[in-house]
VMD Tcl script that draws the C-alpha trace (Angstrom):
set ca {
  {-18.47 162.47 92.23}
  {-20.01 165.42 90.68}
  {-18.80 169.01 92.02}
  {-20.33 172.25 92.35}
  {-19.89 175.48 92.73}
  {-20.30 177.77 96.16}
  {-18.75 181.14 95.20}
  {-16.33 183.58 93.49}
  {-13.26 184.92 94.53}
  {-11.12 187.52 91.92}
  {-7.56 187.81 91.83}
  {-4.94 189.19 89.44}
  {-4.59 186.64 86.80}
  {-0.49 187.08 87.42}
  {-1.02 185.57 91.20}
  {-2.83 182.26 89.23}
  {-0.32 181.66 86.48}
  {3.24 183.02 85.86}
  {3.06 185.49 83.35}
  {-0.57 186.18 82.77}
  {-0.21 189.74 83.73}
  {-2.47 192.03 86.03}
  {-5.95 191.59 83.71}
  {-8.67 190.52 86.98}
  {-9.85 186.97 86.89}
  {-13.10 185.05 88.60}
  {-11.81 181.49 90.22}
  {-14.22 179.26 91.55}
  {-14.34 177.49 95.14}
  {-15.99 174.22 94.52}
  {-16.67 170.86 96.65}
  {-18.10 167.84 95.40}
  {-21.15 165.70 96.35}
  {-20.77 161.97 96.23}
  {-24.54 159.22 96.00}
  {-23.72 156.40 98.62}
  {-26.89 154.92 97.57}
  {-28.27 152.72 100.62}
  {-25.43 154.54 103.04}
  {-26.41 158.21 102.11}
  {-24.44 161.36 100.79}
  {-21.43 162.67 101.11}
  {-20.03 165.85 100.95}
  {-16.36 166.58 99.81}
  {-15.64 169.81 101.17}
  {-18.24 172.52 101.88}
  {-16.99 175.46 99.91}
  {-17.52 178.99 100.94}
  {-20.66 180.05 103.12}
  {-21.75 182.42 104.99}
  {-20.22 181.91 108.03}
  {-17.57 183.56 106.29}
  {-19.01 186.71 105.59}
  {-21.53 187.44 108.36}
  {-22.51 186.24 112.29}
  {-19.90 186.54 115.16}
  {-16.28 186.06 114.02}
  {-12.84 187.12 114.85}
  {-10.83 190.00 113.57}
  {-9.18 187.93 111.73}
  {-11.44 185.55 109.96}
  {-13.48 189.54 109.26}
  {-10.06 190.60 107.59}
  {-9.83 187.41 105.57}
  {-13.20 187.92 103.94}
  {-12.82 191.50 103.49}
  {-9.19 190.71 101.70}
  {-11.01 188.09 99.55}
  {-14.26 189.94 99.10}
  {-15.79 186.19 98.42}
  {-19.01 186.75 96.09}
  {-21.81 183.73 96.91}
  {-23.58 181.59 94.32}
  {-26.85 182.09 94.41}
  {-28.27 178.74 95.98}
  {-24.58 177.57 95.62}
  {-24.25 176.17 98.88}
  {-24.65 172.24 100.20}
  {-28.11 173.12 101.38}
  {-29.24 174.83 98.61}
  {-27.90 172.02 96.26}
  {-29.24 169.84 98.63}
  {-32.64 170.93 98.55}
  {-32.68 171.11 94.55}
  {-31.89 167.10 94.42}
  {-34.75 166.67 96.70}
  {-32.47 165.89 100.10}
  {-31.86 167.73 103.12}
  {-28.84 167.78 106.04}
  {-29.65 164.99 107.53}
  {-29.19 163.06 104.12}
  {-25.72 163.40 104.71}
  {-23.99 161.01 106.71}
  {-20.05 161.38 105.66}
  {-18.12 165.03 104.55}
  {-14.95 164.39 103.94}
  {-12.61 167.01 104.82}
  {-9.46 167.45 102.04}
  {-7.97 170.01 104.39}
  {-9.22 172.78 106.65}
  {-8.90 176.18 105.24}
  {-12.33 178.08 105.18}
  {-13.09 178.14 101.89}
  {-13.14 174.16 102.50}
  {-14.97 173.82 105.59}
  {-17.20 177.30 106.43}
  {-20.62 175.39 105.94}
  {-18.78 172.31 107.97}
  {-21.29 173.30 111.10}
  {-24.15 173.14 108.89}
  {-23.55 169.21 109.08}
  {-23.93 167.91 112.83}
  {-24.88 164.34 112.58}
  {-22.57 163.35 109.59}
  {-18.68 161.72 110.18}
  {-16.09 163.90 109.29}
  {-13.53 161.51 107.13}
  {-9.71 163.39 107.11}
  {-6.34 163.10 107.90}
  {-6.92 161.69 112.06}
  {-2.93 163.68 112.57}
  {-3.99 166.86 110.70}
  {-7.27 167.24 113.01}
  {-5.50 166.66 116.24}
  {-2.54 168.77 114.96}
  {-5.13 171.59 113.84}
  {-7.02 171.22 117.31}
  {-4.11 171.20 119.74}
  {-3.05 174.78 117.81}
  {-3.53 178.06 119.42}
  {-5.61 180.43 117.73}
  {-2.19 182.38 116.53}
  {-0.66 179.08 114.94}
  {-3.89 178.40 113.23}
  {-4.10 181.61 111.79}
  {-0.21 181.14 110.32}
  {-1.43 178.12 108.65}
  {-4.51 179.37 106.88}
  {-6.98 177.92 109.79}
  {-10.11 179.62 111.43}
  {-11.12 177.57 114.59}
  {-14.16 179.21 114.96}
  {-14.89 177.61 111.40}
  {-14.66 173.95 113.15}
  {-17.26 172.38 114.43}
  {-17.68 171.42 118.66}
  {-16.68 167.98 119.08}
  {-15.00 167.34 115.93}
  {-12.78 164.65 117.77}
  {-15.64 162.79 118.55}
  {-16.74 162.52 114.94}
  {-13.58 161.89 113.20}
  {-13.32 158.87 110.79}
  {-9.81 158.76 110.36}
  {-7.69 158.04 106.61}
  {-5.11 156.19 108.52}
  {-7.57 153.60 109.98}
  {-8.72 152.23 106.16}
  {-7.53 150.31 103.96}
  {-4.90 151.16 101.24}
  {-5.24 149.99 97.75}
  {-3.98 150.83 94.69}
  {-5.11 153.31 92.21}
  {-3.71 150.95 89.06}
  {-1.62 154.47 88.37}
  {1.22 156.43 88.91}
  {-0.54 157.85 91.84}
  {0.12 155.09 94.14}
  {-2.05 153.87 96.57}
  {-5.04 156.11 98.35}
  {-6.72 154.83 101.05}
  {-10.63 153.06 100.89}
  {-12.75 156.11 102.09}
  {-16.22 154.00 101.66}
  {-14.93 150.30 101.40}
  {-15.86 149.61 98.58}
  {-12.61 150.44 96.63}
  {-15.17 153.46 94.62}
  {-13.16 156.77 96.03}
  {-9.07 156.52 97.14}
  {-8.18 159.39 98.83}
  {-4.60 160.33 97.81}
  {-2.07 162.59 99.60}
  {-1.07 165.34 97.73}
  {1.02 167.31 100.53}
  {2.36 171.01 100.01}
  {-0.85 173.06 99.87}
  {-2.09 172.52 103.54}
  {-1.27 170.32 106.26}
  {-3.07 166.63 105.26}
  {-4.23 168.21 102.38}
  {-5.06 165.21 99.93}
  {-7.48 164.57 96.65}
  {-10.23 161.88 95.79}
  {-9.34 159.26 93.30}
  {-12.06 157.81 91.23}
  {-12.70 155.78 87.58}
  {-15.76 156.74 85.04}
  {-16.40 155.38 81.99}
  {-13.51 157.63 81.00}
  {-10.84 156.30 82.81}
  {-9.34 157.49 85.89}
  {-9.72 161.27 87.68}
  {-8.43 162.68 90.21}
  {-10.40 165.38 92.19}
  {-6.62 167.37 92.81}
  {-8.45 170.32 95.82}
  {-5.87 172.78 95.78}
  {-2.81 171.39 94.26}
  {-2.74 173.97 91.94}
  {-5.02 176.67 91.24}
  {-6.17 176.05 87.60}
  {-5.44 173.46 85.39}
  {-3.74 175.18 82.68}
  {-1.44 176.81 85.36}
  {-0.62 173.18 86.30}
  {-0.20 171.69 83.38}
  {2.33 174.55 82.73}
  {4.24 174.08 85.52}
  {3.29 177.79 85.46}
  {2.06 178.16 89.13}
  {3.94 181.73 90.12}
  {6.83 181.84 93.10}
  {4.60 184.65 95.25}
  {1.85 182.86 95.12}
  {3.33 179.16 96.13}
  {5.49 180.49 98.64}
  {2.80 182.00 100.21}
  {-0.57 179.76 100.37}
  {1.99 176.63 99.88}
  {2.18 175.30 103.51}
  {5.59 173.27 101.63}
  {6.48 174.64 98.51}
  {8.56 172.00 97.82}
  {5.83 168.87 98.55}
  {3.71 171.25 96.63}
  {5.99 170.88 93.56}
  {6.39 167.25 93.55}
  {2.56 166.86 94.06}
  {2.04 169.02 91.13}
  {4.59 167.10 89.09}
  {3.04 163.73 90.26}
  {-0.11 165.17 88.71}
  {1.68 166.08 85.37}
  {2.59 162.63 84.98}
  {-1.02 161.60 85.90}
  {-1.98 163.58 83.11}
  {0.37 162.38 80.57}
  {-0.59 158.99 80.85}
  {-4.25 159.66 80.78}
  {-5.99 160.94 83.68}
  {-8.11 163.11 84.39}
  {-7.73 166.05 86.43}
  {-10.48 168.38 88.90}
  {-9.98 171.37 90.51}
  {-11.09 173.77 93.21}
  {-10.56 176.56 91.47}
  {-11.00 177.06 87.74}
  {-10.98 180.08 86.37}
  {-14.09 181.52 84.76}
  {-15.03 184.57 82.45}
  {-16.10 187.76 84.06}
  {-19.49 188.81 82.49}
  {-18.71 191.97 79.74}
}
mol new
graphics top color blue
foreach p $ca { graphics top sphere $p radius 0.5 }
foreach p [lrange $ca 0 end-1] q [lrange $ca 1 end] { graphics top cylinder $p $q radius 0.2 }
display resetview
C-alpha cells in the first residue's frame, strides 16, 4: 500500500503531544492507494477534498472547515493522483472505509461504481443516526454517498486470519490473505487499520490511533485532546498500547497524520 497526501491541517503542537508547548505545527491527512492488479485499485480512505470547503453544506460541516482551516495539496487528491499514474475513477473498484469522519471520506462521492469495504455495524449504526447524533460523533451525512447500503462489502462477512503478530487476527479484505484489516477501536466508531508484510517485515497502516508516531510511541498523546476526538478514550489507550508492543517487537507503523515542517 503506498499512501499519499491530500492536505494540511495546523494545530498547536501541545494538542498533538503532551508537553510540546504552543509552537504551530502542519499534520498531514493521508489515505493510501492499494494495485489489485487484474481486480483494479483500491482506495483506503479519501482524505480531505473539496467537498469540505466549498458547494452546498450544512452549518455545521461550514463551521468544521472554518475551525480547521484545511489547506489542499495541490493535485493531492484521489483524482489527481489518479490521473498522474495514468488511471481514472472508474479504475477503482474497492475504497475501503477505516472510519467515517470527513477528513476520511469527503472525496467518498467522487467514487460511484466502486464497493465500499467497512465495518457492515458502523455503516448501519452511522446511517440510522440523526443528523444531531452524527454530528456528536464527528460524522457529516451529507459527506456519505446515496445508497451506501447498497454498496457495502462488509468486514464481518470475510474471513479472519492471523497476522503471525501480537495484533491478532484482521479480517481478509481481498482474499488473498495480502491486507488484514485490524480493529483498533477508541478513535471512531469501527475505526480499524490495514495490516500488511514488505520485504521489511510487517506494517500496520494505524489511521488515527494516534496522531503522530512519536506522540505514540511516547505514550505522549495529551488528555484534551483524547478525551475529545477519542470516541473511547479508554479502547483508544489499549489500541495505542497494542501498537507499542507492535512496535517493540518489530513492526512497522503508518499514520494519518504526521507532522511536517512549516516552510521558514
Amino acid at each position: 500500500m503506498k499512501l499519499f497526501n491530500s492536505a494540511y491541517v495546523n494545530a498547536p503542537a501541545g494538542l498533538v503531544r503532551r508537553g510540546a508547548g504552543r509552537k504551530i505545527v502542519r499534520l498531514t491527512v493521508k489515505y493510501g492507494l492499494i494495485d489489485l492488479g487484474e481486480r483494479g485499485l483500491c482506495l483506503v480512505d479519501t482524505g480531505f477534498g473539496a467537498e469540505v470547503m466549498q458547494g452546498p453544506r450544512t452549518a455545521a460541516l461550514r463551521l468544521y472547515a472554518s475551525v480547521l482551516r484545511p489547506r489542499l495539496v495541490s493535485d493531492g487528491s484521489p483524482e489527481a493522483m489518479l490521473r498522474k499514474l495514468g488511471a481514472g475513477v472508474a479504475d477503482v473498484r474497492h475504497v475501503v472505509v477505516t472510519h467515517f469522519h470527513a477528513d476520511h471520506i469527503s472525496s467518498l462521492r467522487a467514487f460511484p461504481h466502486a464497493c465500499i469495504v467497512t465495518c457492515g455495524e458502523t455503516a448501519r449504526r452511522v446511517l440510522a443516526m440523526s443528523p444531531m447524533a452524527a454530528l456528536r460523533h464527528g460524522i457529516f451525512k451529507e459527506l456519505i454517498p446515496s445508497h451506501l447500503a447498497q454498496r457495502i462489502a462488509p468486514l464481518q462477512a470475510m474471513k479472519r486470519l492471523p497476522t503471525g503478530t501480537v495484533l491478532g487476527e484482521g479480517y481478509d479484505l481481498f482474499g488473498d490473505a495480502s491486507h488484514l484489516a485490524i480493529p483498533l477501536p477508541g478513535h471512531a466508531l469501527g475505526h480499524f487499520g490495514i495490516f500488511w508484510r514488505d520485504e521489511n517485515g510487517p506494517v500496520i497502516y494505524a489511521t488515527d490511533a494516534a496522531w503522530t508516531l512519536q506522540a505514540l510511541l511516547q505514550d505522549a498523546t495529551p488528555f484534551l485532546s483524547s478525551a475529545v476526538v477519542f470516541d473511547d478514550r479508554r479502547a483508544g489507550r489499549d489500541s495505542q498500547a497494542l501498537l507499542r508492543q507492535f512496535h517493540r517487537e518489530g513492526g512497522r507503523i503508518e499514520l494519518c497524520h504526521e507532522i511536517e515542517e512549516l516552510p521558514s
